[in-house]
N, C-alpha and C positions, 0 to 999 in steps of 0.2 A: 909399835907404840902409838900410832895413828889408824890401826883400823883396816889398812890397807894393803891388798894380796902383793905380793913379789913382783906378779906377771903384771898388774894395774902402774904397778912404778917401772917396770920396763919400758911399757908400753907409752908414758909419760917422755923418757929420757929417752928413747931412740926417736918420738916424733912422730907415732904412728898412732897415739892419743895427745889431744889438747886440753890438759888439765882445767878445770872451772875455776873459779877466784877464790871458791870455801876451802878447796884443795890443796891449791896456790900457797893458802895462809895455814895449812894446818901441818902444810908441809914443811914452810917455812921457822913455823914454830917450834916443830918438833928438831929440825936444824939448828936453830939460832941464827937463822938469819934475816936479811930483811928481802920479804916474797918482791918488791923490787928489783930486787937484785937478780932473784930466783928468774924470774923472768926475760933478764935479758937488760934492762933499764943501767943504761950508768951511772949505781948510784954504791955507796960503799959495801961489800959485803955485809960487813956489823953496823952500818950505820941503823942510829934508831930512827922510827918513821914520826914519831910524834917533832909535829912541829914542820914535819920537809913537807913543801907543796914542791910539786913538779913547776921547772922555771915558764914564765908568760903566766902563771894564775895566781892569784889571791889566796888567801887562807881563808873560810866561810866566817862569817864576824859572829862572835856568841848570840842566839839565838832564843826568844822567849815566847814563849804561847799568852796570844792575847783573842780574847770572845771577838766571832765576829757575830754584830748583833743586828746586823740585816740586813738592808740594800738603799739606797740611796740614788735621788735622779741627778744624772747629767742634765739636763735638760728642762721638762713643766716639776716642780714639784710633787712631790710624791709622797703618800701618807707614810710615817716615819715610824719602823713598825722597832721596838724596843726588846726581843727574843734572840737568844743565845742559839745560833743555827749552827754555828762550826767555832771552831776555834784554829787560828795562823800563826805559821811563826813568824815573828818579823825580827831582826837585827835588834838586842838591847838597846844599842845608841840611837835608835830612834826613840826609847820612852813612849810608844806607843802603848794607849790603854786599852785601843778596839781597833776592831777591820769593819768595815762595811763594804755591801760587793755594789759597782757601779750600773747605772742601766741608764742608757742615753749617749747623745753622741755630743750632748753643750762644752763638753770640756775637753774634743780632739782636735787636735793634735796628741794632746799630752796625757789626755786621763781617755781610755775608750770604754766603750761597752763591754762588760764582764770583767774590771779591771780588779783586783782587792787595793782599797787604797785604806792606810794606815791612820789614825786618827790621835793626837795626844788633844788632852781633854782638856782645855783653858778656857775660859771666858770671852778672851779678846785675841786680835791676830794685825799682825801689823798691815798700813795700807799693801795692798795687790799681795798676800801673800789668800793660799787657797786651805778653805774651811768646809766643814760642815756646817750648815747653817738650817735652825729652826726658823719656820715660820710660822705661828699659829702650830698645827698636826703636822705638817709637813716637815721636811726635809731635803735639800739640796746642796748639792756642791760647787761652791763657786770662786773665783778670788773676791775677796773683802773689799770696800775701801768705804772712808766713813770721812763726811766731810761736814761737822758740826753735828745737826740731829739729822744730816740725810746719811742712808746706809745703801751701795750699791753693790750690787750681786753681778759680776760680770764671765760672762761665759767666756773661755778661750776663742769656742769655737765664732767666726764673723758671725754667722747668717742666724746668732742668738739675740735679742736686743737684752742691753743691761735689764736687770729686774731693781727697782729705785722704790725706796720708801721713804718716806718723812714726815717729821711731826709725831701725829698719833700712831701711823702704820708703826713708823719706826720702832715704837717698843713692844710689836708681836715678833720682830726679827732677834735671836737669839744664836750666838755662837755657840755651836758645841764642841768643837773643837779646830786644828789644825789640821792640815792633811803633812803628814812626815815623810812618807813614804810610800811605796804602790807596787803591789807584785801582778804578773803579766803572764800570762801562760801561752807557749810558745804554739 
């Protein structure tokens, strides 16, 4: 009913082949039971698998495709290029409207180079939280803080000096959004 010679399921059940995971489930299914199980795992013969994470993990949190639409500096600002190059998943509960990928080192410890950090799209961000931020063409990632008409751009990293606007400058400075979240590749 599966596809599969007599002697290929011997060869399964004595130990003298190690079945693949497409196998695993095709076996399993043709059984009714759960390929868990089949395996060897303590988990219920008929238990159904929707919903069981194996114990010490998480369940992966719903997931949504948002454009990543270009890169962005840790660091000197960087012409802030506005083109759909990929598209990321990132977690729904982050409301995440875009990715951009990082380039620079202003924002390590916590943000490095090549990072994808996540952006929900607002206007405003509260003091010391970390943004996108326009300047004139450019774009930069930094934490916020806005104290009357001055607006400071502060890098994580020490050996960055704050970026400080006021007055006139101040209003070429532009949030575009939040940073929500940040994926990292190992």
């Amino acid at each position: 009913c599966i596809g599969m010679s007599k002697q290929a399921i011997s060869s399964y059940t004595t130990g003298a082949r190690a079945p693949k995971r497409p196998v695993i489930n095709a076996l399993a299914e043709a059984l009714g039971v759960n390929p868990l199980w089949l395996m060897g795992y303590d988990v219920g013969k008929y238990e159904n698998l929707r919903g069981v994470v194996p114990a010490g993990f998480q369940p992966l949190p719903k997931m949504r495709k948002v454009p990543r639409v270009g890169r962005i500096a840790c660091g000197e600002p960087i012409l802030a290029e506005e083109n759909i190059e990929d598209y990321d998943a990132t977690p729904e509960e982050w409301h995440a409207d875009f990715t951009l990928l990082c380039r620079g080192d202003s924002m390590e410890p916590k943000i490095k180079d090549g990072d994808v950090v996540a952006i929900r799209t607002q206007p405003q961000v509260e003091n010391g939280e970390i943004a996108a931020v326009r300047i004139g063409d450019e774009a930069t990632l930094k934490r916020v803080y806005c104290n009357g008409s001055t607006i400071i751009l502060q890098a994580e990293n020490p050996t960055f000096p704050p970026l400080v606007y006021s007055g006139q400058e101040a209003e070429d400075v532009h949030i575009e959004g939040k940073a929500v979240g940040l994926c990292r590749g190992l």
